[in-house]
N, C-alpha and C positions, 0 to 999 in steps of 0.2 A: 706466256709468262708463267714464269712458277710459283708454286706455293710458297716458296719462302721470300719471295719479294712481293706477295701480297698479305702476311701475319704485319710484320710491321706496318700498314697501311689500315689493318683491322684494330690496330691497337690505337695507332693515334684517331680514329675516328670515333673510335669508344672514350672517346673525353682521356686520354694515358693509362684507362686499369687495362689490366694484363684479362682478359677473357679467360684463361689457362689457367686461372688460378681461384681456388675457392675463396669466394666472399664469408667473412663471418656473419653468424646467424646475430641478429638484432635481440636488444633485450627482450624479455617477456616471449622470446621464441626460439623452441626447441630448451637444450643445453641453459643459453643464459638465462630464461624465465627462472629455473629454478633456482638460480645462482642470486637473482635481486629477490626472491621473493624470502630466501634464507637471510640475506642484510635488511629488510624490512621487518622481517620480526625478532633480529639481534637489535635494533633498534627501538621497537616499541616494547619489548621487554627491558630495557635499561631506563626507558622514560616511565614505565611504570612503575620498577624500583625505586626511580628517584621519588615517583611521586608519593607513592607510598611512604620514605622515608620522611619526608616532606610534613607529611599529616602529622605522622609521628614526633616529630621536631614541636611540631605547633600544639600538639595537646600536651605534652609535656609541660610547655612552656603557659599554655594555660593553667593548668591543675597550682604551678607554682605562682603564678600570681593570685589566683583566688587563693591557696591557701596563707598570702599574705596577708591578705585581707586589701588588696590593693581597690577593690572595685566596689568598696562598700565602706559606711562610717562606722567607724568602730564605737567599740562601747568603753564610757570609762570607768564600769563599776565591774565585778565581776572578775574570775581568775587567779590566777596565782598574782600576785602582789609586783611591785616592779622592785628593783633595787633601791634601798633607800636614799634618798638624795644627802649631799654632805650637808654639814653643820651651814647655818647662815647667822645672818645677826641677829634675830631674834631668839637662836638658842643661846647667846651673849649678853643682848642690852633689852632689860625690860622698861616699863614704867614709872617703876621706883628707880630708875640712873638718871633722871631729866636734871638737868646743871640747876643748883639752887642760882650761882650767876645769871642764869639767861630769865628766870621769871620777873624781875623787874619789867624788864620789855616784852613780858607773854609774850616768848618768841615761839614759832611754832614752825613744822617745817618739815621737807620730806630732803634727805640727804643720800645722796649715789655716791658712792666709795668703790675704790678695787683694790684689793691686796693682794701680795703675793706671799707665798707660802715656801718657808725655805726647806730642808730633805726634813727637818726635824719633826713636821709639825708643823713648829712655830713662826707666828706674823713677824715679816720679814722688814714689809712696807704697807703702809696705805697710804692713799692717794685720794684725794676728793674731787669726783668728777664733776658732780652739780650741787653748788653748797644750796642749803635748805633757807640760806639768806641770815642766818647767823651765825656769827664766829664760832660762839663759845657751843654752841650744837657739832658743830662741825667737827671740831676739834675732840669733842665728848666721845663721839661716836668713833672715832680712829683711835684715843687712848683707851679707851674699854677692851677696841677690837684687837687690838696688840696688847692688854693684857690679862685678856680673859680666850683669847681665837687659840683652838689649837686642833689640829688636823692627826690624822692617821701618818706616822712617820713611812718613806718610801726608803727602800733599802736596794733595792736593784741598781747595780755595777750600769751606768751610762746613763742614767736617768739627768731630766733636765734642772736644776739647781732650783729652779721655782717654779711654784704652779700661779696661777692668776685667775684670782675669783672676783667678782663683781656683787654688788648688791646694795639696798636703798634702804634709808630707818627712817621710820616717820617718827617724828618729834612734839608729842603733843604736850599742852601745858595741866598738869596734874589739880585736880579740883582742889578748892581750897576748903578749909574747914569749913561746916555748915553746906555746903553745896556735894557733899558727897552721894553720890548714887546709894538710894534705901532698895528703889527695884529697876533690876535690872533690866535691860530691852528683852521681850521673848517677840518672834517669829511667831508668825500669821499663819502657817504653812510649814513642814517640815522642810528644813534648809538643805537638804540632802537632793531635794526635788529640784529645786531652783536649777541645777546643771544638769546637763544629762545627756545622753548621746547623738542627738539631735543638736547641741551646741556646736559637736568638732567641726572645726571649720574643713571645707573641704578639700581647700587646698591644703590642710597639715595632711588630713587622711591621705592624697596622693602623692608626697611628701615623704610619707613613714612617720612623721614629725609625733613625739612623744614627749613627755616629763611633767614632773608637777612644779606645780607654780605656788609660792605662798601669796594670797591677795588681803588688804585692808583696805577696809572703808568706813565711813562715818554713818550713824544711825542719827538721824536728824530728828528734833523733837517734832516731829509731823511722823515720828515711823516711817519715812523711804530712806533710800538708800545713796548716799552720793560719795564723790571722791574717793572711788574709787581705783586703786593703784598695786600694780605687782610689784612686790618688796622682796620677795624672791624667786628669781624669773626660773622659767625653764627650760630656759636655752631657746626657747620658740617665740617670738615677740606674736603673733597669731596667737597662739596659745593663752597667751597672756591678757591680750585682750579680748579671748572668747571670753574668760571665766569673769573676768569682771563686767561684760558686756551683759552675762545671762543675770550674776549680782543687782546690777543697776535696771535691769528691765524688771525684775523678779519678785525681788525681798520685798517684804512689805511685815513690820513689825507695830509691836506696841511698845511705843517710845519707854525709853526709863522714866523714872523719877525720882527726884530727891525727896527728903524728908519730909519736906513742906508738900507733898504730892505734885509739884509741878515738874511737869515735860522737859528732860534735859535731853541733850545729847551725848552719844557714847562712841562708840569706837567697837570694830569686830573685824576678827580674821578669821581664817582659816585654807588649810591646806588644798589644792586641788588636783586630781592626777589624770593628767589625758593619757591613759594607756590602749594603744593597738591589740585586736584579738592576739591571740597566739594559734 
């Protein structure tokens, strides 16, 4: 028999490869070893660029939250000052506006109003949201506010025709003759102490949540502090009730008195500003 009717006999017995023909060499041997071991560090030099960038990404993004002050309570004294908040009802109606109608009924009362503001300025409308339980208070407080309320006019081409502001006026009944306050309430403690940067509530601090708030309350002839209410909000209802929550925990004064030296009650505001560091 010949050699050539026994090649194809060697072929099919070697499972169909051709013997005649060079096998390729396996990775990691010869040639292809260095062929994977060049894609293995085109590889881990991209995962380590990534990661590197990666780091980078994330300390960035940390430096900008702490220097928001995101991870910490901020302080509300201190700083550059914040923008001044607009006009409210108290730079409008004081205590001498109390309707000589409504004293018959010592009516007394706290009233929520929202107006809107037309490009001029000027009150356009008010609206009473929760009356104080008297007409003639009610009523008092929205004519004053339209005509005495006037804003910064807005002149910019597409602006919205009104603005809408919100706001509450307590309505107290004015001492009558002989019961006028001789000394007034003084504070126990300096009032500036009573709030302070351990009030900010935390969820405003993670928030960003900012502005001042006007609050009033009543100095009861025992010197504490009650009924206490934000009369001009600061946009943050949190806010609102931190400042009068550290008020009512806090104050402790020496009641007034009238002439006759005895222990009246009085009446006290003021301003408060929850401002985020800078």
């Amino acid at each position: 028999m010949s050699d050539r009717e026994l090649f194809p006999r060697t072929r099919v017995l070697d499972h169909g490869r051709d013997p005649t023909r060079a096998r390729p060499e396996p990775w990691f041997v010869g040639n292809g070893r260095g062929l994977m071991i060049g894609v293995l560090a085109l590889v881990g030099a991209l995962l380590l660029v990534r990661a590197v960038s990666m780091l980078w990404l994330a300390e960035r993004a940390w430096t900008w939250v702490t220097a928001r002050g995101a991870s910490g309570v901020r302080s509300v004294s201190g700083g550059a000052p914040p923008a001044p908040p607009p006009p409210g009802l108290h730079d409008w109606i004081g205590a001498g506006d109390y309707p000589a109608a409504a004293r018959p009924a010592r009516a007394e009362g706290v009233v929520d109003i929202a107006w809107d503001v037309a490009r001029d300025g000027r009150i356009a409308r008010c609206t009473v949201l929760r009356s104080s339980g008297n007409a003639i208070l009610d009523a008092t407080t929205c004519r004053l506010l339209r005509e005495r309320g006037r804003y910064a006019p807005v002149r910019v081409e597409g602006a919205q025709r009104f603005r809408r502001f919100s706001g509450a006026y307590r309505w107290r009944l004015p001492p009558v003759a002989g019961d006028a306050v001789a000394v007034p309430a003084m504070g126990m403690a300096d009032e500036a102490s009573w709030i302070g940067p351990d009030d900010y509530p935390v969820e405003s601090a993670r928030r960003n949540e900012q502005g001042t708030v006007r609050i009033d309350w009543t100095i009861g002839a025992d010197g504490r502090a009650r009924d206490c209410q934000a009369v001009e909000t600061s946009g943050h209802p949190r806010l609102d009730k931190a400042a009068c929550a550290a008020i009512m925990n806090r104050a402790r004064y020496r009641p007034a008195r009238d002439a006759a030296g005895r222990a009246v009650a009085t009446s006290k505001s003021r301003r408060v500003t929850w401002r985020l560091p800078d």
